[in-house]
C-alpha positions as CSV (number, residue, x, y, z in Angstrom):
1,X,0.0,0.0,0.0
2,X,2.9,2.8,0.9
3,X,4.7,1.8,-2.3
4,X,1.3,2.6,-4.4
5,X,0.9,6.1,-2.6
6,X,4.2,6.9,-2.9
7,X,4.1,6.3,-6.8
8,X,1.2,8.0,-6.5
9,X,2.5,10.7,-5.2
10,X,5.4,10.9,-7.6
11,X,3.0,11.1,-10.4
12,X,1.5,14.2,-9.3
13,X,4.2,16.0,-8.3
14,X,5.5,15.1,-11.5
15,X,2.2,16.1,-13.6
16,X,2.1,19.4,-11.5
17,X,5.3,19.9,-12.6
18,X,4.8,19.5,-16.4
19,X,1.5,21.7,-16.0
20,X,3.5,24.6,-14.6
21,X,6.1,24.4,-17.2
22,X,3.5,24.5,-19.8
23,X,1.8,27.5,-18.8
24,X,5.2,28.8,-18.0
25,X,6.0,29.2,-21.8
26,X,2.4,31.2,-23.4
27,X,3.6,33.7,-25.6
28,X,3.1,37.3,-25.1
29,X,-0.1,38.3,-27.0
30,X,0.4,40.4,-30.3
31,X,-1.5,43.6,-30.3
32,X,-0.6,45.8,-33.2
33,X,1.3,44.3,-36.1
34,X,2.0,45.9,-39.9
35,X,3.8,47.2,-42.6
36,X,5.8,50.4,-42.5
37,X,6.3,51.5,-45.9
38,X,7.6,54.8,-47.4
39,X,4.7,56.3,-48.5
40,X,6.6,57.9,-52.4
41,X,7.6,54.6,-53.7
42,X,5.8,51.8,-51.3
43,X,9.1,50.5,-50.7
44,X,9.8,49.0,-47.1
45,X,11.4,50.9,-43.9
46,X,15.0,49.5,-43.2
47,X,15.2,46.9,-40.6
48,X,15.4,49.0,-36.9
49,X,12.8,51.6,-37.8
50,X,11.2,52.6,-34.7
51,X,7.2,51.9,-34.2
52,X,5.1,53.5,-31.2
53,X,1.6,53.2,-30.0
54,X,0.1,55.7,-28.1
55,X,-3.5,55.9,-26.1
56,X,-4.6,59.3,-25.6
57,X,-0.9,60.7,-25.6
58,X,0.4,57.8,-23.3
59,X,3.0,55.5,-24.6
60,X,1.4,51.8,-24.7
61,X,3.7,50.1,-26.7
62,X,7.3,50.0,-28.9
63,X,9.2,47.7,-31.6
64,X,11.0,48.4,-34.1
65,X,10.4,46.9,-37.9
66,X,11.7,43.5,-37.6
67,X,11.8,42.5,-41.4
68,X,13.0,43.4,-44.3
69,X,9.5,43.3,-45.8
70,X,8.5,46.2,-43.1
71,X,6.9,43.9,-40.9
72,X,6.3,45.1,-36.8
73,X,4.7,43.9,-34.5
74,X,4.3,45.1,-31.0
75,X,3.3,42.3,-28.4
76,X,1.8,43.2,-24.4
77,X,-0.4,41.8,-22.0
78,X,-4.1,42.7,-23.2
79,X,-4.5,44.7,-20.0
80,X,-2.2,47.5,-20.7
81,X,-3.5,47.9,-24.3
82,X,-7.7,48.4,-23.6
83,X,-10.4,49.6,-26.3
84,X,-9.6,52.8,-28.0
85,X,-8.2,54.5,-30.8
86,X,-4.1,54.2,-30.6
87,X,-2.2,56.7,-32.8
88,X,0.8,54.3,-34.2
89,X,3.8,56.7,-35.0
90,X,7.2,55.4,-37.0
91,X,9.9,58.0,-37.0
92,X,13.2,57.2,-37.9
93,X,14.8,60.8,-38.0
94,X,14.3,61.3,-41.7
95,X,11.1,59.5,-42.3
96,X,7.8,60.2,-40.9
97,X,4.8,58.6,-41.0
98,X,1.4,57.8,-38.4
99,X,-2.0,56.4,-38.6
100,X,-5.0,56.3,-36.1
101,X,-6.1,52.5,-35.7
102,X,-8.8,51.3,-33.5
103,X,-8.0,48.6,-31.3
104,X,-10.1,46.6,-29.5
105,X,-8.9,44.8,-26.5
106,X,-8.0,41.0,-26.8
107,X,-7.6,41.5,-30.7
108,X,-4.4,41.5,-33.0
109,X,-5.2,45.1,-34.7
110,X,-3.7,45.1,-38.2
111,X,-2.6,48.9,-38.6
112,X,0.1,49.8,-41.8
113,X,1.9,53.3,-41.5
114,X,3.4,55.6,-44.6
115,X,6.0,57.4,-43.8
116,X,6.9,60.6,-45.5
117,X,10.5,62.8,-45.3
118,X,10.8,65.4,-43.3
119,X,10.6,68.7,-45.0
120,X,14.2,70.7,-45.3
């Protein structure tokens, strides 16, 4: 009888175990992802361009373009990023570009940006 609680016993510790590592590894939920393009030629941003989402003035989220195709994609917690209309900004020091996107909360929000050069 103790040998079949202690296996027992060693099961579920073990199965506990497993079930904490796999909720251990969930991936951080994507919120905004896109294209940043230049807006003359539709040609992609470089590589590094930085991306920002703001809430009503307030900094929610950064990335920078991650491929060469422009691709971003800024991941958080769905908590910090509720329901509202983020203004997505990508300004690289030459290059310009924003666009108003409406996110709602627990949703991947698809939002492209154009960038434009700064006037001389």
């Amino acid at each position: 009888m103790r040998r079949l609680f202690a296996l027992a016993l060693i099961f579920a510790v073990a199965f506990l175990l497993l079930a904490g590592l796999a909720t251990s590894k969930r991936d951080v939920p994507t919120q905004f992802q896109g294209y940043v393009t230049y807006m003359n030629n539709g040609q992609p941003m470089p590589i590094g361009t930085p991306v920002k989402a703001y809430l009503g003035g307030v900094l929610k989220g950064q990335t920078t373009v991650q491929q060469s195709d422009g691709y971003y994609r800024i991941t958080g917690e769905n908590e910090d990023f509720p329901s509202g209309t983020y203004n997505l900004i990508s300004d690289d020091g030459y290059n310009y570009g924003t666009n108003n996107c409406s996110h709602t909360e627990t949703q991947t929000t698809n939002c492209n940006i154009q960038t434009v050069p700064y006037s001389p």
